[in-house]
N, C-alpha and C positions, 0 to 999 in steps of 0.2 A: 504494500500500500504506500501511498506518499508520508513521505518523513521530515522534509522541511517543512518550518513553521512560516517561514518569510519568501513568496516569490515576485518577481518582479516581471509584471506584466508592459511586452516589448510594442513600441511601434512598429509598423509594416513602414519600410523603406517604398519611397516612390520617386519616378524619373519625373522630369519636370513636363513631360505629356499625360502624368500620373498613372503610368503603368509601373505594375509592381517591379521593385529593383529587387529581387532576393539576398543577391550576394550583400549586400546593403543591409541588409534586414540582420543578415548572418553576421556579419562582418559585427553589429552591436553588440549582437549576443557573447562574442569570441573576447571583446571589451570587457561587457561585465563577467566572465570566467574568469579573465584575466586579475579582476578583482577581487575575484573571492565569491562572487555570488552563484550559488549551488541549483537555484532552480528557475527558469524562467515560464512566463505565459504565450504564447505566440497564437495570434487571431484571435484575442481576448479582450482582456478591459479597455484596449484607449477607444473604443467608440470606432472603429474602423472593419468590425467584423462583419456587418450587412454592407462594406462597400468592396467586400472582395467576393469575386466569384466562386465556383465549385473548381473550377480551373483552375483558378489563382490561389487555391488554398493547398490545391492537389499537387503543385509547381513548389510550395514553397515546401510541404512535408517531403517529397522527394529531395529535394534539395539539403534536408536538414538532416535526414537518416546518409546522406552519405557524410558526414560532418561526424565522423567518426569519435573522435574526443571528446566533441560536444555530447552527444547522443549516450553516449557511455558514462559519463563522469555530471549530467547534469540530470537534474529533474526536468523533464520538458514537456512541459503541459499543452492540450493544441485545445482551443477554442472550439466549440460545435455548434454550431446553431444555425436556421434560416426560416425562412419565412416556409418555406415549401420539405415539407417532413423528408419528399424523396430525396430529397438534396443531403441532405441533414446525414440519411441513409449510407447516401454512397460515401461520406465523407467517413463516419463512423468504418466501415466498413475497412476504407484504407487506411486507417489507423489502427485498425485491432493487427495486421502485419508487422507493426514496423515497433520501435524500440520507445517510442514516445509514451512516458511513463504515467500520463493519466489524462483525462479531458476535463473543461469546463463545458457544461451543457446548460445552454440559455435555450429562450425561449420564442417562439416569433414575434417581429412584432406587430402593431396593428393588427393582426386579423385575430384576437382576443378566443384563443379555444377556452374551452372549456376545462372546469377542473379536469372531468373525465378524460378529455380528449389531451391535453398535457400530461397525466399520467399516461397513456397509449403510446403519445409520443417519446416521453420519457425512457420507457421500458423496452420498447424498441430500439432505440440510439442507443442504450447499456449493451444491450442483449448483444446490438452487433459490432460494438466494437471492444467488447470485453474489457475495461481497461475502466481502473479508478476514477471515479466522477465525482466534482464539484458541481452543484446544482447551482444557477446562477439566476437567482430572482433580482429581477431590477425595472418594476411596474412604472420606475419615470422614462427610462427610454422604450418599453417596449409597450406599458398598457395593460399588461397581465400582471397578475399577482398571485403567484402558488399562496396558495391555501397554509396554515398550521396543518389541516388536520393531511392534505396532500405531504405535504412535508414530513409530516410524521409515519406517514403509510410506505413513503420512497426510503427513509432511512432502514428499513427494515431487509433492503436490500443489502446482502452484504458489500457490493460496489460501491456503493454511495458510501462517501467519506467523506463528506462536508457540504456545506452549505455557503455560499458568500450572498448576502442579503444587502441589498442597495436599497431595500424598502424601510421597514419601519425597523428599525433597531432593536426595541422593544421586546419583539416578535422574540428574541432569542432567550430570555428567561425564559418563558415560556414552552418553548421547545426543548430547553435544556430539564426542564423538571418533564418531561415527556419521552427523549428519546434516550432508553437506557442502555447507550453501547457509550465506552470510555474514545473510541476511538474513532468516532464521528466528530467534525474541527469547525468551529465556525470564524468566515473570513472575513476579513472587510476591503472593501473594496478602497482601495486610497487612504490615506494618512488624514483626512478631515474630521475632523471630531472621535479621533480614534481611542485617544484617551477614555474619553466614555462610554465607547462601543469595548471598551477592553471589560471596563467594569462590570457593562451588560452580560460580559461574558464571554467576547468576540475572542480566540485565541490564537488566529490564525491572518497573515495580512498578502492581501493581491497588492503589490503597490504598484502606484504609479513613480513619485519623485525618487526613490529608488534605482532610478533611470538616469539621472545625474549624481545622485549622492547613496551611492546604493551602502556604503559601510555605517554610512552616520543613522541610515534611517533601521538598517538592518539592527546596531545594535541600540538606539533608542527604543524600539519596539520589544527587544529583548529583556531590557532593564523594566519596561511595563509590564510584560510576563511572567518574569521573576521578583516582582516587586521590589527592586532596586533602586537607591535613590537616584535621581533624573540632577544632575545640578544646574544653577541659573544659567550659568555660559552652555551648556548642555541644548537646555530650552532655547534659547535664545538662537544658536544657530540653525536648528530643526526649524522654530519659529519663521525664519529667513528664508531657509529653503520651502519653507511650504507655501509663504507667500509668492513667494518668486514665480514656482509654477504651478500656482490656482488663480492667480490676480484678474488672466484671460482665460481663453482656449487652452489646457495644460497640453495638448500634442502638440499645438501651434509652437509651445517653448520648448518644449522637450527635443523637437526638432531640430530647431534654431542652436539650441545648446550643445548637442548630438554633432549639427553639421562642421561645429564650432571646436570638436577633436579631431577633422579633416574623416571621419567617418560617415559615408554618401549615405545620409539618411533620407536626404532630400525635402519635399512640399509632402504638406497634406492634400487629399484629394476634396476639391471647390463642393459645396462653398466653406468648409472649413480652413482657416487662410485667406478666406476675400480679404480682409483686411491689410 
């Protein structure tokens, strides 16, 4: 099952035509290895996963399992998710082959299924790609909202190993006095109000700023997990980096930052970046 508590969810590299640059994409990854960080998210949290196709997601897993070092020595999470379950399907499917060590599974969005009908879909995208799943509720980008009691029916699975809730925070008492397996992990999605998402319970973090400052966030969030004290010059920097890249668009900087270690990470895909 997955074993780090902290990954760091990557942007998709893009050419300035915004077609996908892989090598670009990989090239980051190779960066933060280089630095110590043990697990990454590829086709995940930066808000970029409904803008890449079945194609372009198909290109970049091929690309990754030949990246032998990487592949072997990292956690490497692949995003799953689409509006269209077939999709969803084949994606699942070529990732239960390859070495990529678990998935996050989101949800569609707009077209608003049903509880029943997201557990069908749910149970199907496990089934075929056999492989550790993070459940990825996040009712402000997509419009859906897993249920508790959906939530608590999917943990029963022994695949399901965590949960990363972009919804109501809250929700996670609640589920923690419900779902009785020790090694089911709940994540949060970015360093925003995490502090208190930790209190909630939250013990597990997808981060974003991670991405420019992956040792400082990696062990601030460590020292909240083991209730270690945080000191002011501590806070203060974290404080810095977290304004830095939430102030705007955080891909839009992350990018910008990224381009700014001569690593072609390139433009975001329009209109994110109009600006």
């Amino acid at each position: 099952m997955l074993k780090e508590t902290f990954h760091i969810a990557v942007p998709t590299a893009f050419f300035e035509d915004e077609s996908v640059n892989i090598q670009g994409t990989i090239d980051h990854i190779r960066d933060l290895y280089k630095q110590g960080v043990k697990s990454v998210l590829v086709s995940g949290s930066t808000g970029e996963q409904h803008s890449l196709n079945l194609k372009e997601k198909i290109e970049i897993i091929n690309s990754l399992v030949l990246e032998e070092e990487l592949i072997n020595n990292m956690e490497i999470l692949f995003g799953v998710s689409s509006i269209r379950q077939k999709e969803a399907e084949e994606l699942a499917k070529k990732i239960r082959t390859t070495k990529i060590s678990g998935i996050l599974l989101g949800y569609p969005p707009y077209v608003l299924p049903t509880q029943e009908e997201a557990l069908v879909y749910t149970k199907t995208i496990i089934n075929l790609s056999n492989k550790p799943t993070i459940l990825y509720n996040n009712p402000k980008r997509t419009g859906f909202n897993l249920s508790v009691n959906s939530i608590i029916q999917l943990s029963k699975i022994e695949l399901v190993v965590g949960l990363k809730e972009a919804g109501n925070k809250e929700k996670v008492g609640l589920l923690k006095n419900n779902i009785n397996r020790s090694n089911f992990h709940f994540y949060a999605g970015g360093e925003v109000e995490l502090e208190e998402k930790v209190l909630e319970g939250f013990d597990r973090l997808s981060s974003i700023a991670g991405n420019i400052s992956p040792m400082e966030i990696s062990q601030w969030f460590n020292k909240m997990l083991t209730k270690k004290n945080i000191t002011q010059q501590e806070r203060v920097k974290i404080e810095t980096i977290i304004q830095q890249v939430y102030q705007g668009s955080p891909l839009v900087y992350l990018k910008k930052s990224i381009n700014q270690k001569r690593i072609p990470m390139g433009i975001c895909r329009s209109p994110i970046g109009n600006i």
